[in-house]
C-alpha positions as CSV (number, residue, x, y, z in Angstrom):
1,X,41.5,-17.9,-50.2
2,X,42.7,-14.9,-48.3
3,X,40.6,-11.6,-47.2
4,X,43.5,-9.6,-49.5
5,X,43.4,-12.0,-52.7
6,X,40.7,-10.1,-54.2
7,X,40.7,-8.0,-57.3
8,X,38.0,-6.1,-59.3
9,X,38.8,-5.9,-62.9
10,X,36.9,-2.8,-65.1
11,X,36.2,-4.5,-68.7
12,X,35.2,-7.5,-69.8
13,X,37.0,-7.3,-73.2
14,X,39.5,-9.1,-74.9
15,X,42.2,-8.1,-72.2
16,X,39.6,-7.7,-69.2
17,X,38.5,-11.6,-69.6
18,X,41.8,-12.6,-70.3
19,X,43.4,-11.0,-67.1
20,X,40.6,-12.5,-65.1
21,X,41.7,-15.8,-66.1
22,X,45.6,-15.0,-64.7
23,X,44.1,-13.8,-61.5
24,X,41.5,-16.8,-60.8
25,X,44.2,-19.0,-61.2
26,X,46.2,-17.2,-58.9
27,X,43.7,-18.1,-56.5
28,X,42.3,-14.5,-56.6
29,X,38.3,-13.9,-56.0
30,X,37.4,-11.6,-59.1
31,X,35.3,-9.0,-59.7
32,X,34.5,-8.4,-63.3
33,X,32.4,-5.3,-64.5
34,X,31.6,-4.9,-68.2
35,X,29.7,-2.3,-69.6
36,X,27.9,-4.2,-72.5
37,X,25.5,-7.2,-72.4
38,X,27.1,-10.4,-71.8
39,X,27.4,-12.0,-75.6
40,X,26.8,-15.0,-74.7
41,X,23.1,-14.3,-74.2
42,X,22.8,-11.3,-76.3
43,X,25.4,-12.4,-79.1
44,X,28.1,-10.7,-80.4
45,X,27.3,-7.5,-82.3
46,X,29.6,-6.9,-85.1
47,X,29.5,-3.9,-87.7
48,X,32.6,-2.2,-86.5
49,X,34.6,-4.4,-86.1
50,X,38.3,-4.9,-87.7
51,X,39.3,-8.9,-87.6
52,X,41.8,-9.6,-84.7
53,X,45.5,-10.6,-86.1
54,X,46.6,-12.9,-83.9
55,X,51.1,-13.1,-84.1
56,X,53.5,-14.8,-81.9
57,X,52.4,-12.4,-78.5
58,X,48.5,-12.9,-78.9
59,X,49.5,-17.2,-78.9
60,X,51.9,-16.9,-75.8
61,X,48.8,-15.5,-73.8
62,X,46.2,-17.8,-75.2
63,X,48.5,-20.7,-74.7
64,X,48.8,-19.8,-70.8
65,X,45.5,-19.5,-70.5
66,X,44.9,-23.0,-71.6
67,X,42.6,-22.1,-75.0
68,X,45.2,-22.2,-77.7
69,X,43.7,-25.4,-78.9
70,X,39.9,-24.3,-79.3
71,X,41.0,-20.8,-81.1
72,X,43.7,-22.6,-83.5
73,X,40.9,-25.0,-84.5
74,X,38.8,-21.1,-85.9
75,X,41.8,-19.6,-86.4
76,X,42.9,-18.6,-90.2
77,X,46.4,-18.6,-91.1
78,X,47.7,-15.5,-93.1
79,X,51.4,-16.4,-94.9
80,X,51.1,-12.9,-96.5
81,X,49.7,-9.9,-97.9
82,X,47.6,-10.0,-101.3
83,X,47.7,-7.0,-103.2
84,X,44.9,-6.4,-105.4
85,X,45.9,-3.2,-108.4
86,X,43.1,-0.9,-109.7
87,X,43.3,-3.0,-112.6
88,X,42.5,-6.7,-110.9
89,X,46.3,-8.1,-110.8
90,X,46.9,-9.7,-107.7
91,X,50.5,-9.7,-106.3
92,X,51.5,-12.2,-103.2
93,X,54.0,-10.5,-100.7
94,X,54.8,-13.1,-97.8
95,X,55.2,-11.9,-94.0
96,X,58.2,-14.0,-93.4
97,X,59.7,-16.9,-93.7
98,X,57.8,-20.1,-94.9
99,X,55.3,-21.4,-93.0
100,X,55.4,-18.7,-91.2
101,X,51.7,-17.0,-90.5
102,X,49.9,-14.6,-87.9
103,X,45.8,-15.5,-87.6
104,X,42.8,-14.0,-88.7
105,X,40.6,-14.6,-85.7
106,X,36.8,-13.2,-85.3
107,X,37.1,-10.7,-82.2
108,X,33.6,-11.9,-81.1
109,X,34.7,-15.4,-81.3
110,X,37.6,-14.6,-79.3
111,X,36.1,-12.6,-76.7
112,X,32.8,-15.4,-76.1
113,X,35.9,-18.1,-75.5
114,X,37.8,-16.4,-73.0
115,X,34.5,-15.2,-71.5
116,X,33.5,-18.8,-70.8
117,X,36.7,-20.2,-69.9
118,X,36.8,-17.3,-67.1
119,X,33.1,-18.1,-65.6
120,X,34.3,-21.8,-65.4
121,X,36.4,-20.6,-62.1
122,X,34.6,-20.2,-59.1
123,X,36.2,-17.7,-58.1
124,X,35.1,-15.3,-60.8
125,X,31.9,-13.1,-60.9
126,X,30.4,-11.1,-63.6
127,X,28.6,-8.1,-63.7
128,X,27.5,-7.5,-66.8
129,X,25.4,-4.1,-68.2
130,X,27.4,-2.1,-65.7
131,X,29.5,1.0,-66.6
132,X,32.3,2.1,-64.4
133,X,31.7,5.5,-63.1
134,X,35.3,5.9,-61.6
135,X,37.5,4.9,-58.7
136,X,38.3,6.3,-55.7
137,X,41.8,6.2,-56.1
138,X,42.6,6.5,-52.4
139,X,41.0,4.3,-51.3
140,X,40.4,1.7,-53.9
141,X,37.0,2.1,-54.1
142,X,35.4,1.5,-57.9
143,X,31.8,2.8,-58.9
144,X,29.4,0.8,-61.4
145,X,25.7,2.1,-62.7
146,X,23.7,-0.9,-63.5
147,X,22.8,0.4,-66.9
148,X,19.2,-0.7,-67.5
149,X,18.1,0.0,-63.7
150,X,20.8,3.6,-63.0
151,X,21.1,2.1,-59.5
152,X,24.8,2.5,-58.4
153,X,27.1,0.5,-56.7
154,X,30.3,0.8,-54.6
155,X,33.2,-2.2,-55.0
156,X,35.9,-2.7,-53.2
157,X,39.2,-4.0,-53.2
158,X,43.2,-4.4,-53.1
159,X,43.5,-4.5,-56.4
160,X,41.6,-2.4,-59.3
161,X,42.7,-3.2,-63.0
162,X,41.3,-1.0,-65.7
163,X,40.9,-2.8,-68.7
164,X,37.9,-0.4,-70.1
165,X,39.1,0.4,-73.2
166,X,40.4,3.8,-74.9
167,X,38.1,5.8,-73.7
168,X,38.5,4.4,-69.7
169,X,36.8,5.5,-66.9
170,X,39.3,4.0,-64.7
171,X,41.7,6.1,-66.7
172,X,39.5,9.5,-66.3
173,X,39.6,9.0,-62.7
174,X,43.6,9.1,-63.0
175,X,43.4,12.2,-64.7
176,X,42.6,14.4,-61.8
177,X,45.8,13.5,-60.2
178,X,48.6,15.6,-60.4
179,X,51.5,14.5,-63.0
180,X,49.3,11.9,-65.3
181,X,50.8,12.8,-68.5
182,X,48.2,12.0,-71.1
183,X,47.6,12.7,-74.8
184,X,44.9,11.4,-77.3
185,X,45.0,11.8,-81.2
186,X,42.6,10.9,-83.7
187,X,43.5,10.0,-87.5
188,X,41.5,12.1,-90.0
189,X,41.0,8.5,-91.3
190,X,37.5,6.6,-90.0
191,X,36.4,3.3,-90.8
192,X,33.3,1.0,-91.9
193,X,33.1,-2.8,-91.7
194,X,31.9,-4.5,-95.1
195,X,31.7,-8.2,-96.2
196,X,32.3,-10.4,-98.2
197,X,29.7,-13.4,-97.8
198,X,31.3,-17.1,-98.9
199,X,29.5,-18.6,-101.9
200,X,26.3,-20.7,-101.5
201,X,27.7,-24.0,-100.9
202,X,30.3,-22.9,-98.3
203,X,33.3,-21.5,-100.3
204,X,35.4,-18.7,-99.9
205,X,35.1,-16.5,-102.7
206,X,38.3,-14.9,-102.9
207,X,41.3,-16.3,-104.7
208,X,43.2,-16.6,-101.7
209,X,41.7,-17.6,-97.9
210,X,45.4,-17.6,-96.6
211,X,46.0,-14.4,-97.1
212,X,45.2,-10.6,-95.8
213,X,43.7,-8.8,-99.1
214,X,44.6,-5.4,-99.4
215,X,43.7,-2.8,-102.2
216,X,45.8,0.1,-101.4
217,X,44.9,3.3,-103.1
218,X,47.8,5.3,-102.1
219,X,45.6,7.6,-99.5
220,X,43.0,5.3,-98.6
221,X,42.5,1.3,-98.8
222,X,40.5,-1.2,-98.2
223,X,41.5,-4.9,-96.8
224,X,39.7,-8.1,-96.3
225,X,40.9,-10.8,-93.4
226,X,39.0,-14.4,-93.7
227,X,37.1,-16.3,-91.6
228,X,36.4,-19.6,-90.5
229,X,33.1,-20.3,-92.5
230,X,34.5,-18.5,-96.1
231,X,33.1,-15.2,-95.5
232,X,35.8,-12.2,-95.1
233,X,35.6,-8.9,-92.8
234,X,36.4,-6.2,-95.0
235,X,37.3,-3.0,-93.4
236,X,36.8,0.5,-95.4
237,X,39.7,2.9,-94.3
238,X,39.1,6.2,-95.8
239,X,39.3,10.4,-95.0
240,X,36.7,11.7,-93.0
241,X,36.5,14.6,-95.2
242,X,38.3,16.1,-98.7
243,X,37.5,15.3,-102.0
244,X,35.5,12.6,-103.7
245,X,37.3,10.1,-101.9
246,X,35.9,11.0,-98.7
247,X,33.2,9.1,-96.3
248,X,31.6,13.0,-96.1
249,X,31.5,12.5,-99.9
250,X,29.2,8.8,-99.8
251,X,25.7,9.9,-98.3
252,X,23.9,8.5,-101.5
253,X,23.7,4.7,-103.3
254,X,25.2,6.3,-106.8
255,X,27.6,8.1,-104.8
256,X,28.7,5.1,-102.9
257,X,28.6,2.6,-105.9
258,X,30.2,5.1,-108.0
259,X,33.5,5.8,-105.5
260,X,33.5,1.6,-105.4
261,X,33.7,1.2,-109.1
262,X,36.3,3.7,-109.7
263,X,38.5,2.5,-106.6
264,X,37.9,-1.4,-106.2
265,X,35.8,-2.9,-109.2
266,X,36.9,-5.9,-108.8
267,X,35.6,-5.9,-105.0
268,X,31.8,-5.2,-106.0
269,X,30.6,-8.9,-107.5
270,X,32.0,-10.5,-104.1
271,X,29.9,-7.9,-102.0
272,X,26.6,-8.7,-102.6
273,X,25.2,-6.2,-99.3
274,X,27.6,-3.6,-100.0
275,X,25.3,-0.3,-100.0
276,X,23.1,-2.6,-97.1
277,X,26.5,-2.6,-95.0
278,X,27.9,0.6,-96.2
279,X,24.6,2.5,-94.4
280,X,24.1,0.4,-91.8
281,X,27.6,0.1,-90.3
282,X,28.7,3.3,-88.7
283,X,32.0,5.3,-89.3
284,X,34.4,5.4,-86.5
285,X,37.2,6.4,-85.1
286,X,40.9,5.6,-85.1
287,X,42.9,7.3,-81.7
288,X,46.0,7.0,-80.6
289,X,46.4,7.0,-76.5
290,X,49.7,7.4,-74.6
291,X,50.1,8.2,-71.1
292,X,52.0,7.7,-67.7
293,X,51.5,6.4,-65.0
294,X,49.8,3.5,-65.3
295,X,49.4,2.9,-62.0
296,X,48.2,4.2,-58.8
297,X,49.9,3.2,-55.3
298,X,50.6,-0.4,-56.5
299,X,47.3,-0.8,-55.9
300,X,45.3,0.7,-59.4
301,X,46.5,0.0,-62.8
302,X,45.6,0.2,-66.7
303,X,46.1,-2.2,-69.3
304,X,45.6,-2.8,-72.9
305,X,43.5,-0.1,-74.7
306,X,43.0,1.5,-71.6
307,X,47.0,2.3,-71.2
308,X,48.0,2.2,-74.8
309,X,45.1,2.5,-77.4
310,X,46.5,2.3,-81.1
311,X,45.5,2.1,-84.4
312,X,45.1,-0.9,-86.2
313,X,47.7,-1.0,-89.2
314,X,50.3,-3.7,-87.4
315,X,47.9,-5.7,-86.0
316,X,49.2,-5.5,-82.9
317,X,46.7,-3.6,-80.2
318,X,44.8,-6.9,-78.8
319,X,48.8,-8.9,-79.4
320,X,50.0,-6.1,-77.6
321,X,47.2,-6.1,-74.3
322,X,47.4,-9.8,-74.2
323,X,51.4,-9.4,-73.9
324,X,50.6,-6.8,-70.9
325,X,49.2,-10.0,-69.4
326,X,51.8,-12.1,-69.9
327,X,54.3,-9.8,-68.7
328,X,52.4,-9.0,-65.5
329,X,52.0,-12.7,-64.9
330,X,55.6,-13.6,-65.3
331,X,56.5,-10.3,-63.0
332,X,54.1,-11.7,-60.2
333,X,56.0,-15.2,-60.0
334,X,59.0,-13.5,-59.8
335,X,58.2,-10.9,-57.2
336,X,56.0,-13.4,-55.2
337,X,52.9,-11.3,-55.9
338,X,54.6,-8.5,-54.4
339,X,51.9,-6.1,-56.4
340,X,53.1,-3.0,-54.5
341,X,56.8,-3.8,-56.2
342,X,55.1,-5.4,-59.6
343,X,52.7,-2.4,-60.7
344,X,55.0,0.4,-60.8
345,X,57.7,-1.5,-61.8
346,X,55.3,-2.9,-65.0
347,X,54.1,0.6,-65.3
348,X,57.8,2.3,-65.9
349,X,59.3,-0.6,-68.0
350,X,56.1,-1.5,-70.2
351,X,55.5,2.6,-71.5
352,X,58.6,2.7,-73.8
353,X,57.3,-0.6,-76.0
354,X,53.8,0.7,-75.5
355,X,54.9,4.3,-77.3
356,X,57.0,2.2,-79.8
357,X,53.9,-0.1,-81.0
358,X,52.0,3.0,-81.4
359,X,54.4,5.0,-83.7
360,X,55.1,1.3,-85.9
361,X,51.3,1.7,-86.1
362,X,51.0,4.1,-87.8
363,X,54.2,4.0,-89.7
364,X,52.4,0.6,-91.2
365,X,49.3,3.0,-92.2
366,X,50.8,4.5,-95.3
367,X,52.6,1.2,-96.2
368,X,49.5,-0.8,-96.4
369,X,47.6,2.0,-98.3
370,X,50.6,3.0,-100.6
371,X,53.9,1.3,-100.2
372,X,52.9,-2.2,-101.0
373,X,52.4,-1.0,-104.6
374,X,55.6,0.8,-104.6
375,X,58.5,-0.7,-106.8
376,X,61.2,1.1,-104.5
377,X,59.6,-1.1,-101.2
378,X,59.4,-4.2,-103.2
379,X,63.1,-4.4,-103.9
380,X,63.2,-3.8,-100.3
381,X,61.6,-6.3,-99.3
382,X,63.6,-8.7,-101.8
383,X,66.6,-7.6,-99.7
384,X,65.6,-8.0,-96.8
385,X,64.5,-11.5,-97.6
386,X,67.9,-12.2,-98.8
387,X,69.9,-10.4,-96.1
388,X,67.8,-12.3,-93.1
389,X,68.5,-15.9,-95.5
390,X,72.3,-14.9,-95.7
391,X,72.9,-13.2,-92.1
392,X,70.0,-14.9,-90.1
393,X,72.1,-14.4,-86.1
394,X,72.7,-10.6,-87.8
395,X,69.9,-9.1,-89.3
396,X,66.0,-10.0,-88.3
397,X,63.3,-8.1,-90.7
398,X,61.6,-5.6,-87.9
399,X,58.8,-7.3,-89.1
400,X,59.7,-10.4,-88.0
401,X,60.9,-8.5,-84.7
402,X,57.2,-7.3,-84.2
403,X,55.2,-10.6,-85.3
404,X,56.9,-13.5,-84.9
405,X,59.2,-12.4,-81.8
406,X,58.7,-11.7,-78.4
407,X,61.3,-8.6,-79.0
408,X,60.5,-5.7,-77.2
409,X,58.4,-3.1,-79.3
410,X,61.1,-0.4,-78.1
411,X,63.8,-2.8,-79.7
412,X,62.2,-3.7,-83.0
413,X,61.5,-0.1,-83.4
414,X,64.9,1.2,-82.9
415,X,66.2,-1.4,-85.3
416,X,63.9,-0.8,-87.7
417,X,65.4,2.9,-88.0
418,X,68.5,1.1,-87.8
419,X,67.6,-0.4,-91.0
420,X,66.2,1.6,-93.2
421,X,69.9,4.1,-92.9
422,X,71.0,0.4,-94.7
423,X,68.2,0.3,-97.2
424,X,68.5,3.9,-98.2
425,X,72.4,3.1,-98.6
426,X,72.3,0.3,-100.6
427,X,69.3,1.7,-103.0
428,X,72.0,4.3,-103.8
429,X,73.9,2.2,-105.2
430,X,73.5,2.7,-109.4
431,X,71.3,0.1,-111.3
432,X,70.6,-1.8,-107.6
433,X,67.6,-3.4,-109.4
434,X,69.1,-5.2,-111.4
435,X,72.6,-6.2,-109.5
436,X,71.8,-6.7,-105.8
437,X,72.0,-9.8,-105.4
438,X,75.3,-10.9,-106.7
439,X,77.0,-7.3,-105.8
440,X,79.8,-7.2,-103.4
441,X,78.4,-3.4,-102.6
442,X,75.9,-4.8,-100.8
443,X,77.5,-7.1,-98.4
444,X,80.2,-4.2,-97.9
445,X,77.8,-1.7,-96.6
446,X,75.5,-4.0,-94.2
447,X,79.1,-5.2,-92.5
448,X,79.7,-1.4,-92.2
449,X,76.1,-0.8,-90.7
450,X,76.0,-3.6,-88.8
451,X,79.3,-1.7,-86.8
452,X,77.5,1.4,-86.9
453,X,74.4,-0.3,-85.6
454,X,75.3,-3.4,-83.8
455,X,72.7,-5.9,-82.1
């Protein structure tokens, strides 16, 4: 091992372990620092959590890392959404084509893997219970406060990756630089964890295991992703303030159990610890984080949360900071490790999908919480079904594009635009709903978009 194959990496997360892996097997002596306890001691504290959808990008990493085996074995596969009406119909709306299926996988499951695979190197070290308190960007110097002693430390090394999360102290420290665009914005949507136990003798208690449950409510849902030993992770996704239906508005049991049997009756006989969860769990926080650079001198550089934060309505935030891996990994056997060439090059190119995943993000939001139950989307998504069956080379769902592709964000974005100027054509055509799929309307107009808009 050479004096200059050393790295520090800032987070031992989902991205921060996973990274570590690349880099030990790179031969690199790592340096990771992670802020919490290590879970494999202390266990993993849920409560906040929103299960991990794992697609096509999340597998790619896991599968380089050599643990796609052990997490497919705990891994849940989701063929599609199931829509639950105020009124307890359930409606099935698949993600894609058959068989096709991204993973309900527990976060804390996740992370404790990767964290093990990583400590089997030699070559990598953690420090756990220390929180970075910035870098020294000149000189590539990182600083860590053991948390339960305050003594501080000084690391350093060639390489610094911030992997710290959205609210990054590797990041902070790039702030002070001159033209570090940044921005942060914050839903007036929080969040709570719930469950959903299984039944006594091991069961799920849902209708469905392979499925993500959602009971959209038009300006607020709630969904319910399943795991490996029956039980589901329900997540609560609700205004901060405004109205009844409003987590400022549930302070008491009635109050609680009252806004639960007027929005999701048939939720409350599967949630036996609903009022225990809803008060223990804390409300938090869903931000958006976009900035540029990512890097510092080819020597400093952000990824996952740390460089692109998003919200959680695609799925795609920890699929997303595994890709950045990925990506970084294939860019250092091209360039021969060439990390001055690799990091600003990563930096420049990666930005545009990173921005593009956000706004999908958030786009998803108000079709998961109202646009599932519209009839207008679910002819839609009947068309698009037939139009990918019919023109499979031509016309890919953006869907698809996001979860079952490694398509650039930026791309599956733009076409996604693309095609909804052909939706919004051919739902103009008169009684569509009940003609489209033997009316020569709508193969004219998609071989007229597909001109206007071509691959």
């Amino acid at each position: 091992m050479t004096a200059n194959k050393k790295a520090i990496v800032a987070g031992g997360g989902l991205v921060g372990a996973l990274w570590a892996i690349f880099m030990a097997k790179r031969g690199y002596d790592v340096e990771v620092f992670e802020q919490r306890s290590d879970m494999r001691i202390a266990g993993y504290s849920g409560g906040r959590s929103i299960n991990l959808a794992m697609s096509e990008r999340g597998w790619k990493a896991v599968r380089k890392a050599g643990i796609e085996d052990k997490i497919r074995k705990v891994a849940i596969p989701m063929y599609g959404r199931m829509i639950h009406s105020l009124s307890g119909e359930l409606t099935f709306q698949p993600y894609g084509e058959t068989g096709q299926a991204i993973y309900s996988v527990s976060r804390g499951g996740l992370n404790l893997e990767l964290l093990r695979i990583a400590d089997r190197f030699e070559n990598v070290k953690f420090h756990f219970d220390h929180k970075c308190r910035g870098v020294d960007l000149d000189n590539n110097i990182a600083a860590f406060e053991h948390i339960p002693t305050g003594d501080r430390i000084q690391m350093q090394a060639p390489l610094i990756f911030g992997t710290d999360g959205a609210f990054s102290a590797v990041r902070n420290s790039m702030l002070k630089r001159p033209r570090f665009n940044y921005s942060q914005s914050f839903l007036d949507y929080g969040y709570k964890e719930l469950t959903i136990p299984a039944t006594d003798d091991g069961r799920h208690a849902m209708p469905n295991l392979n499925a993500l449950h959602i009971w959209p409510r038009h300006n607020f849902m709630l969904i319910a992703l399943p795991n490996a030993d029956g039980s589901f992770t329900c997540t609560l996704f609700l205004p901060f303030e405004g109205g009844e239906d409003a987590f400022d508005h549930l302070n008491t049991d009635d109050e609680v159990m009252r806004f639960f049997e007027r929005n999701f009756p048939d939720a409350i006989p599967l949630m036996p610890t609903l009022l225990e969860d809803f008060h223990h769990n804390p409300t938090s926080a869903l931000v958006t984080v976009r900035c540029t650079p990512w890097e510092v001198a080819g020597r400093t550089l952000l990824l996952g949360d740390a460089a692109h934060a998003i919200v959680p309505f695609f799925g795609q935030g920890m699929n997303a900071g595994f890709e950045d891996c990925t990506i970084l990994d294939e860019m250092a056997d091209h360039y021969g490790e060439d990390w001055g060439r690799i990091l600003p090059e990563f930096s420049s190119s990666r930005a545009a999908d990173a921005n593009a995943i956000a706004d999908l993000a958030l786009n998803n939001f108000v079709e998961m919480r109202d646009l599932v139950a519209d009839p207008d989307f679910l002819l839609r998504k009947q068309i698009t079904a037939h139009l990918h069956e019919k023109y499979p080379d031509q016309f890919i769902p953006m869907y698809t594009m996001v979860s079952f592709s490694h398509v650039p964000y930026s791309r599956a974005l733009a076409e996604g635009k693309a095609q909804d100027v052909l939706f919004d054509r051919i739902l103009a055509i008169d009684d569509i709903a009940d003609s489209w799929e033997d009316n020569p309307s709508v193969d004219a107009i998609f071989h007229a978009w597909r001109k206007e808009f071509p691959n």
